[in-house]
C-alpha positions in Angstrom: -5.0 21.8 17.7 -6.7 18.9 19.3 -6.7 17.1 15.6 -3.1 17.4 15.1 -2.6 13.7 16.7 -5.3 12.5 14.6 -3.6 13.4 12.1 -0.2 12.2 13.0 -1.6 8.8 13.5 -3.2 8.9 9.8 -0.2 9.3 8.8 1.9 7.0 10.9 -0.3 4.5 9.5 -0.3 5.3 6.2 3.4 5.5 5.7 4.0 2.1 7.8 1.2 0.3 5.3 2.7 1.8 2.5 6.5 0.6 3.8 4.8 -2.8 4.1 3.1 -3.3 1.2 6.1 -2.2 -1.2 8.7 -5.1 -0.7 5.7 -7.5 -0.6 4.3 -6.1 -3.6 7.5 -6.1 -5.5 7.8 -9.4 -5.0 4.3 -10.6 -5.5 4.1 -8.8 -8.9 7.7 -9.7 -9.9 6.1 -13.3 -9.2 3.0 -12.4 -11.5 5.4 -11.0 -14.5 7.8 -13.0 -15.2 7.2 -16.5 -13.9 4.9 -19.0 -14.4 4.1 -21.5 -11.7 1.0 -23.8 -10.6 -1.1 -21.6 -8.8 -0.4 -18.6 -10.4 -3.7 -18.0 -11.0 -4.7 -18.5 -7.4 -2.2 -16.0 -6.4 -3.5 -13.4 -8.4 -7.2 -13.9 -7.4 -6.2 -14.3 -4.0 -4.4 -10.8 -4.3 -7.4 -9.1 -5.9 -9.9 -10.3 -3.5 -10.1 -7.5 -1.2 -11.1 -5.4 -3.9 -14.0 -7.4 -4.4 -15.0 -7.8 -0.9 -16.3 -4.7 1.6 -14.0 -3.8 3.8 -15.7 -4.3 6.6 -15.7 -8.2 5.6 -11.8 -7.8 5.3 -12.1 -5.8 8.6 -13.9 -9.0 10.0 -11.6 -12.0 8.8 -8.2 -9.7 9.8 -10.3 -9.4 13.3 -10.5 -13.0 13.3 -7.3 -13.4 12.9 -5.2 -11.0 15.3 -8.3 -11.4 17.7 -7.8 -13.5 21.0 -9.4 -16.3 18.9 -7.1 -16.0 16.1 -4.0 -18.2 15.9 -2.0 -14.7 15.0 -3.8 -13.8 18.5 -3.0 -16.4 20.4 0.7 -16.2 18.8 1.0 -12.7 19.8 -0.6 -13.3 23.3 1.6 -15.7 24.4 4.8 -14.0 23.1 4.0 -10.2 24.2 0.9 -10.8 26.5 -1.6 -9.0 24.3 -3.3 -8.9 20.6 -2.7 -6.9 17.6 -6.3 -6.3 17.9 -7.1 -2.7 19.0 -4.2 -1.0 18.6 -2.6 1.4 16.1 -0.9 -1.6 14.5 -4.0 -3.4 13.6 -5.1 -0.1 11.6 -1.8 -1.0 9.6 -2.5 -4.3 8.6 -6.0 -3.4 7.7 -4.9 -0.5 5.7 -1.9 -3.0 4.0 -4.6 -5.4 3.3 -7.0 -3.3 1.3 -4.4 -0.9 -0.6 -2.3 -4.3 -1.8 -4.1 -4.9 -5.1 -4.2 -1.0 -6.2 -0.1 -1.4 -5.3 0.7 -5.0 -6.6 -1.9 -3.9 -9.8 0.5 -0.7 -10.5 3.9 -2.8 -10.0 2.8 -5.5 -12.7 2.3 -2.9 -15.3 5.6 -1.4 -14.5 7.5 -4.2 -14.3 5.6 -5.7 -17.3 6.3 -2.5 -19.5 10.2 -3.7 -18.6 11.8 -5.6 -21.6 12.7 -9.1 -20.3 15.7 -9.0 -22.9 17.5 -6.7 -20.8 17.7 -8.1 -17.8 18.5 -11.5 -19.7 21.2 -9.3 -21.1 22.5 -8.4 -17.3 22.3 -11.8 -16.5 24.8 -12.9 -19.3 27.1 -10.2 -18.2 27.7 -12.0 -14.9 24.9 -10.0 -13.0 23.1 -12.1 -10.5 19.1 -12.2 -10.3 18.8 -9.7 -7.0 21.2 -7.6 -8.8 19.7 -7.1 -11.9 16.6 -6.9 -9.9 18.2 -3.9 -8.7 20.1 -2.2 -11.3 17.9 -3.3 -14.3 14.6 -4.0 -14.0 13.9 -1.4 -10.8 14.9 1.6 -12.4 13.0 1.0 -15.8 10.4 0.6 -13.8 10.6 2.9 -11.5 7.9 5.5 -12.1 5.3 3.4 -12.1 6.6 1.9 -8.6 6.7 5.4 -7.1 3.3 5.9 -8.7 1.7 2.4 -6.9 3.4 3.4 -4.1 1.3 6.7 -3.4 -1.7 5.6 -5.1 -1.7 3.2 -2.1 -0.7 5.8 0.3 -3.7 7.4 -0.5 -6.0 4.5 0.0 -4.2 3.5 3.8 -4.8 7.1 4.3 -8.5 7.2 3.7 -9.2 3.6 4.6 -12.0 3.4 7.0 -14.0 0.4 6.8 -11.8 -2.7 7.9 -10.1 -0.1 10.0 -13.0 0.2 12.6 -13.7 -3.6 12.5 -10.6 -4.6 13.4 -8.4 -1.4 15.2 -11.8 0.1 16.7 -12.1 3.9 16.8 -9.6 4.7 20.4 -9.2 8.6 20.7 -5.9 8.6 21.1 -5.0 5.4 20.4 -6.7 3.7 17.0 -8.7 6.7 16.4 -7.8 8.1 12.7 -8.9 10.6 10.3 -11.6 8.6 8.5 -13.1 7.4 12.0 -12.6 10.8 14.0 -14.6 12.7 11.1 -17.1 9.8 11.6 -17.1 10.4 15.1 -17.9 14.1 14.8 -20.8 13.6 12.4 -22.5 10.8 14.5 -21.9 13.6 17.6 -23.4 16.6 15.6 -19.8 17.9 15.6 -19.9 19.5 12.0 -17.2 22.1 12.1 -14.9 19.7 13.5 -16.1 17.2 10.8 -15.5 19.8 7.6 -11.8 20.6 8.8 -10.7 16.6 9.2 -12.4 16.4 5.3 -10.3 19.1 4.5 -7.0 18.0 5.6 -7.8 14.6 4.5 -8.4 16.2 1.1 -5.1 18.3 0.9 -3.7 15.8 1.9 -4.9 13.3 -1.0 -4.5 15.5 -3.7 -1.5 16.2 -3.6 -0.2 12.6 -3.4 -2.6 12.4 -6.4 -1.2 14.8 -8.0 2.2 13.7 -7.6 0.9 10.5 -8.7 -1.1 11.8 -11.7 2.5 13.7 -12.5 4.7 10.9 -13.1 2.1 8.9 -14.7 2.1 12.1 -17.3 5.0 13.0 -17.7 6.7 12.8 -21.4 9.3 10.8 -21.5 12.9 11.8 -22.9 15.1 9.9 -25.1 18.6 10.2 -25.4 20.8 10.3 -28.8 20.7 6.1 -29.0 17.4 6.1 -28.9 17.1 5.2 -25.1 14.7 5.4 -22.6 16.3 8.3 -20.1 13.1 9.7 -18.2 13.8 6.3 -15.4 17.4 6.5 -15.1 20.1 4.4 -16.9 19.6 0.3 -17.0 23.3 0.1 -15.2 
């Protein structure tokens, strides 16, 4: 009983990230589909770069940042009296941070897979650009969003390395799944170890498998020959 808030806070964490990362995401990989700007290269490395780096160096710099050092520290400080540093919140952003380029990396193909003569099409109609945002482009797209939206669910739910770095490993407080079972195996606590990997196993499989299911699934057509599996265009 003792791992249920352990588990809670996983999942606080992992839901918040998530709600996070998916406006910014949208945006970013709307941004990376269907306009071209000076540093649009830049943009796309810069949104990559976690995957390339451990995350205990993304750990570091977000530390560096929120820390009492950091000007997002010494923001924070002076406004609430304390850093993001340490608390449940900095497990967020570190979790945000590393799941953003699975997300923004599962939005482009959506959006890309989206024909751009539609939504030119809405536009003529009178439609403004947030609308057609909305009532075109989202729901042609809007498996694979769903799909980059668990796939990084799953990775803020099993993040562990910029987690410790920059949220610590509080019982209680910061302490989550990854780091408890981390916990129980540096303190010989096997048992207690196996049944966090468990539930941190259900619990991945079947967001992967809800994943893995819309990625699959066939698509139906209707008598015009149109794309019905995501919904009507509107």
């Amino acid at each position: 009983m003792y791992d249920i808030p352990i588990v809670a806070l996983s999942l606080q964490v992992a839901f918040v990230a998530t709600g996070l990362t998916l406006p910014i995401g949208l945006i970013t990989a709307w941004l990376l589909v269907r306009k071209n700007f000076r540093g649009k290269f830049l943009l796309d490395v810069f949104v990559s770069l976690p995957l390339a780096l451990p995350p205990v160096v993304v750990g570091y710099v977000l530390l560096w940042l929120v820390g009492t050092q950091g000007w997002v520290g010494q923001i924070s400080h002076g406004l609430f009296g304390s850093t993001v540093a340490f608390t449940w919140f900095a497990a967020v952003l570190a979790s945000s941070v590393v799941s953003f380029p699975l997300v923004v990396r599962s939005f482009t193909v959506a959006l890309a897979g989206v024909d751009p003569k539609l939504e030119v099409a809405a536009k003529g109609l009178g439609a403004g650009s947030l609308r057609t945002f909305l009532t075109v482009t989202l729901p042609l797209a809007q498996r694979g969003v769903i799909a980059g939206v668990l796939l990084g669910f799953v990775r803020a739910l099993s993040e562990f390395g910029a987690t410790i770095i920059v949220a610590g490993n509080i019982p209680g407080r910061t302490q989550t799944v990854p780091t408890a079972i981390f916990t129980r195996i540096s303190s010989g606590d096997t048992n207690s170890a196996w049944r966090l990997a468990l539930v941190s196993l259900v619990l991945g499989v079947i967001a992967l498998a809800v994943h893995n299911w819309l990625l699959n699934r066939p698509r139906s057509f209707d008598s015009s020959g149109l794309d019905r599996s995501d919904g009507p265009p509107s």
